[in-house]
KOLKELO-581173 format. One record per residue (C-alpha): residue in one letter; x, y, z; residue number from 0; chain. Coordinates in pm, whole numbers, always signed. Layout:
<pts>
<pt code="a" px="X" py="Y" pz="Z" pos="NUM" unit="A"/>
...
</pts>
This chain:
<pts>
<pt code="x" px="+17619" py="+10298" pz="-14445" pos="0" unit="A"/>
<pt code="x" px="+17578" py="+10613" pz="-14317" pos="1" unit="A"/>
<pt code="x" px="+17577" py="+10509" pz="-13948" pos="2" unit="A"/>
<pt code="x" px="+17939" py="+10317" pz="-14009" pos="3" unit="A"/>
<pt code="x" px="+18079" py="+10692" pz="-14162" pos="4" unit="A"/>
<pt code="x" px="+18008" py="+10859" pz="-13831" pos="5" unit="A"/>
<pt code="x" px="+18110" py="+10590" pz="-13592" pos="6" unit="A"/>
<pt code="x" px="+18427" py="+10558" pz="-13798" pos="7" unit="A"/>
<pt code="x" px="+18468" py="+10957" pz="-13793" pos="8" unit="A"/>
<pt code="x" px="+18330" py="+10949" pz="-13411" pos="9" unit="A"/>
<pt code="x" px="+18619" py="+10727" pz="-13324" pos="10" unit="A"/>
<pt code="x" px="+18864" py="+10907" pz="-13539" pos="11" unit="A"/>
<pt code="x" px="+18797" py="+11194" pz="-13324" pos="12" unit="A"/>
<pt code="x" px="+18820" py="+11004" pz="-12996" pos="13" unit="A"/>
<pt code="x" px="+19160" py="+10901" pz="-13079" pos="14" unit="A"/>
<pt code="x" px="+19320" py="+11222" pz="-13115" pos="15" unit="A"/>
<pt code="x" px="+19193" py="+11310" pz="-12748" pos="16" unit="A"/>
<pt code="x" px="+19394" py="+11239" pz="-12413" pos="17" unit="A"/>
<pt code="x" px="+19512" py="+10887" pz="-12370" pos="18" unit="A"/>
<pt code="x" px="+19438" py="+10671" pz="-12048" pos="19" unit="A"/>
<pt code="x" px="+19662" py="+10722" pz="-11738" pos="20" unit="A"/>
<pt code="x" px="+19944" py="+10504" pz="-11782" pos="21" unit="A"/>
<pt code="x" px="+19937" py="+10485" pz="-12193" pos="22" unit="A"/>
<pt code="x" px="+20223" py="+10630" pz="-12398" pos="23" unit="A"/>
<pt code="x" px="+20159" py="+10864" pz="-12727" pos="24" unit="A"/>
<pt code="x" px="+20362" py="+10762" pz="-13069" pos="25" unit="A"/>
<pt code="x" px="+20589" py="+11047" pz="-12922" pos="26" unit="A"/>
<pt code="x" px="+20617" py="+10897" pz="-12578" pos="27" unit="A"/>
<pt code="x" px="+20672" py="+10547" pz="-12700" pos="28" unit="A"/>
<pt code="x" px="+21001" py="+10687" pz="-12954" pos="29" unit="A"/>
<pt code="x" px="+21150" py="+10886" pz="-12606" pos="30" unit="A"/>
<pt code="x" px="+21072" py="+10561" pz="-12382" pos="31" unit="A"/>
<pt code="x" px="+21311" py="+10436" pz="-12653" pos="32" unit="A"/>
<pt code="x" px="+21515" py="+10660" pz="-12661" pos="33" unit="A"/>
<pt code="x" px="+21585" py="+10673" pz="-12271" pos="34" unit="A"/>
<pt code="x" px="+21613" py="+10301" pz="-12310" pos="35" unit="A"/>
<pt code="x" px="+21921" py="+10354" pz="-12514" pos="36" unit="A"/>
<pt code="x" px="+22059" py="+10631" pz="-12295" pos="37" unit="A"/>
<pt code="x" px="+22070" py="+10353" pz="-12043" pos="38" unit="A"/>
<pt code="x" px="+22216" py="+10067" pz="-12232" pos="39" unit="A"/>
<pt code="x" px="+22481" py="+10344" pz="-12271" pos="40" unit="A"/>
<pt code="x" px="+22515" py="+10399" pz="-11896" pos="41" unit="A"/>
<pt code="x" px="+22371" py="+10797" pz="-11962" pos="42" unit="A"/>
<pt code="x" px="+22084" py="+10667" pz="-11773" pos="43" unit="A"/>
<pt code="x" px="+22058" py="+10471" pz="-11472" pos="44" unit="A"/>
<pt code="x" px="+21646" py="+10460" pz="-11426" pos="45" unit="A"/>
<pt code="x" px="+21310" py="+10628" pz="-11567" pos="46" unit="A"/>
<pt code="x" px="+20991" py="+10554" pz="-11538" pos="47" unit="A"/>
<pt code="x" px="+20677" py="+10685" pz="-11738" pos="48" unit="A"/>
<pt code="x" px="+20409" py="+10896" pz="-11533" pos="49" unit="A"/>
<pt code="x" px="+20633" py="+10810" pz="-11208" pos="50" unit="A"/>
<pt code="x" px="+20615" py="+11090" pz="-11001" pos="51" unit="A"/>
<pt code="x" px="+20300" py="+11343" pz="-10951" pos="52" unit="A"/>
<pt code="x" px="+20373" py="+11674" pz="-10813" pos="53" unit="A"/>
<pt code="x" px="+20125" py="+11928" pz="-10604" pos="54" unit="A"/>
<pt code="x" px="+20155" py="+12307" pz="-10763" pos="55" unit="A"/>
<pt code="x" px="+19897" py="+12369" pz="-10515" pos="56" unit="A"/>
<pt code="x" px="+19541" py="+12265" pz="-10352" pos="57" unit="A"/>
<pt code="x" px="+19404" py="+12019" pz="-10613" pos="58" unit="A"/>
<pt code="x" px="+19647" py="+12143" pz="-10866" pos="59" unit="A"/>
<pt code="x" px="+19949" py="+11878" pz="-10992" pos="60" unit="A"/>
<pt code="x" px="+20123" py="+11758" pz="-11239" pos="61" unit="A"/>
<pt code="x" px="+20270" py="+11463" pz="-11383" pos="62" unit="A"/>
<pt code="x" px="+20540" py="+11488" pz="-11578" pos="63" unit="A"/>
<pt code="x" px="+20581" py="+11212" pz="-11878" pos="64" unit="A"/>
<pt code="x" px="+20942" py="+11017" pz="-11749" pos="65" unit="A"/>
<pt code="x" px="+21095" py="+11069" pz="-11457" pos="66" unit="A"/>
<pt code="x" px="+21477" py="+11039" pz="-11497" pos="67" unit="A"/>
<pt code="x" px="+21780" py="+10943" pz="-11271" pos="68" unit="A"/>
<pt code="x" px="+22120" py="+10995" pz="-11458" pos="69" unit="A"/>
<pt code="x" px="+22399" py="+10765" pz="-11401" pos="70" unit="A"/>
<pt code="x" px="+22514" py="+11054" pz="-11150" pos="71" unit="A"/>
<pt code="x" px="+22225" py="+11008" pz="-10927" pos="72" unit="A"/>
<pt code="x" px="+22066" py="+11338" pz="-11062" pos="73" unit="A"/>
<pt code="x" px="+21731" py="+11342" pz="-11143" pos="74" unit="A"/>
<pt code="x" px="+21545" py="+11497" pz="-11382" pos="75" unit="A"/>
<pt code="x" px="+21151" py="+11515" pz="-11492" pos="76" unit="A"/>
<pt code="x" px="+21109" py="+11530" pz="-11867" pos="77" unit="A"/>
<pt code="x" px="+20766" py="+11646" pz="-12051" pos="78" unit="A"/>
<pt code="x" px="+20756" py="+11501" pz="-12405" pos="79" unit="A"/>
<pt code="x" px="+20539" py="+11733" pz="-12643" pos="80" unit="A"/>
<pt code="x" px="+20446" py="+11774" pz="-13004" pos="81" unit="A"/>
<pt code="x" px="+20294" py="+12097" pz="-12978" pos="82" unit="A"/>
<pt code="x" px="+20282" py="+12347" pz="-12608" pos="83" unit="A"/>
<pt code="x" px="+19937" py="+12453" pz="-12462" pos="84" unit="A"/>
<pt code="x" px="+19940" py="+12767" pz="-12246" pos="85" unit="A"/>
<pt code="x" px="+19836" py="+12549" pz="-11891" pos="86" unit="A"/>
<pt code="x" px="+20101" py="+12311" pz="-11927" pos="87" unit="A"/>
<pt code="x" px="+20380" py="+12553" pz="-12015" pos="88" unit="A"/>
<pt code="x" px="+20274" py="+12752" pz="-11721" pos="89" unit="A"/>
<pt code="x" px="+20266" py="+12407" pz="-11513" pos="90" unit="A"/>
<pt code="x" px="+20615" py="+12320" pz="-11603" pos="91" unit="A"/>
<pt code="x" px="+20766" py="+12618" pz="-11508" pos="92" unit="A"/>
<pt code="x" px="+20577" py="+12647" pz="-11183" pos="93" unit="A"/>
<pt code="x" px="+20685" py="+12324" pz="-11082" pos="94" unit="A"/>
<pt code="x" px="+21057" py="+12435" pz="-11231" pos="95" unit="A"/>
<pt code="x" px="+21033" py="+12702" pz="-10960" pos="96" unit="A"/>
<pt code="x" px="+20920" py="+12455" pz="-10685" pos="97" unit="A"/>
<pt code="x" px="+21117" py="+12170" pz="-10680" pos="98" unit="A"/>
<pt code="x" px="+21489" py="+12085" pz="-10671" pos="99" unit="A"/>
<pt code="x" px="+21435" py="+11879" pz="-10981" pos="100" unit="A"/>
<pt code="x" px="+21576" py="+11982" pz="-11383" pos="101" unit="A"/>
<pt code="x" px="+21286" py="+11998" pz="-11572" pos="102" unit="A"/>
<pt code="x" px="+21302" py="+11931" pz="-11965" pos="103" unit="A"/>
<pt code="x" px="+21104" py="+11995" pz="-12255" pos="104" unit="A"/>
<pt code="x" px="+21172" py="+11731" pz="-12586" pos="105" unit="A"/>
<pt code="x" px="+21002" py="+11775" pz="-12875" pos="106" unit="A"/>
<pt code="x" px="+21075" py="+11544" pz="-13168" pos="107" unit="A"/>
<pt code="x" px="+21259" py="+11656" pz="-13482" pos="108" unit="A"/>
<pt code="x" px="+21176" py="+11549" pz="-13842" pos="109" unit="A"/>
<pt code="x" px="+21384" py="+11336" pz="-14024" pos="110" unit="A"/>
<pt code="x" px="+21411" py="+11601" pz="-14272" pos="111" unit="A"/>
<pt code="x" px="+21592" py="+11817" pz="-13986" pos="112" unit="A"/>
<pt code="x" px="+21796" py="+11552" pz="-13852" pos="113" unit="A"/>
<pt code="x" px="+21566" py="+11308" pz="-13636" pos="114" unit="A"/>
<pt code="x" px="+21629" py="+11310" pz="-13231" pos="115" unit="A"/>
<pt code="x" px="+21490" py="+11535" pz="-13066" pos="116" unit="A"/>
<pt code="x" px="+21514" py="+11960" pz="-12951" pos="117" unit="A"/>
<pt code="x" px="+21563" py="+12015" pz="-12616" pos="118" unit="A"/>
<pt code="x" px="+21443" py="+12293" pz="-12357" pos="119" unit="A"/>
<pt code="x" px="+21531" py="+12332" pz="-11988" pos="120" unit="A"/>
<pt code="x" px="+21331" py="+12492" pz="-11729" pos="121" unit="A"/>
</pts>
């Protein structure tokens, strides 16, 4: 019985790690929605999860969650978190300072506070 605790616990603690390339968090999954809806409404005229991978510099990148277009042709990168570490913080606003894109931060709010979700620019 004991053996069945720790796998159970082992794979607890698995889950909580990174996801595979390509797979969307609970949070991801509720802004792919959300996007989805921006576009039914004609906000939004493509995204795509994981589309674009930028170089910050020799065998640094990174990948921001959706990139955006907006019905205006502007596009946008857009990093969906539920809490900030100090590297990818950093990361975003490097890549802010590089390219010619917007870069924004959503985070999602409780229902107690609303639903939808905050929003920062970079």
């Amino acid at each position: 019985m004991s053996w069945v605790r720790a796998t159970t616990a082992k794979s607890a603690m698995q889950a909580l790690g990174r996801l595979k390339t390509g797979q969307m968090n609970k949070s991801e999954k509720a802004y792919s929605d959300h996007l989805f809806l921006q576009q039914v409404a004609g906000e939004v005229a493509w995204y795509k999860f994981e589309g674009v991978k930028l170089r910050l510099a020799d065998n640094t990148f990174y990948t921001p969650d959706f990139a955006v277009m907006l019905a205006d042709g502007q596009m946008q990168m857009h990093e969906v978190k539920g809490f900030w570490q100090d590297d990818a913080r950093a990361k975003i606003k490097i890549a802010a300072d590089m390219y010619p894109f917007q870069f924004i931060a959503v985070t999602k709010k409780s229902k107690k506070a609303g639903g939808g979700w905050n929003r920062e620019e970079f």
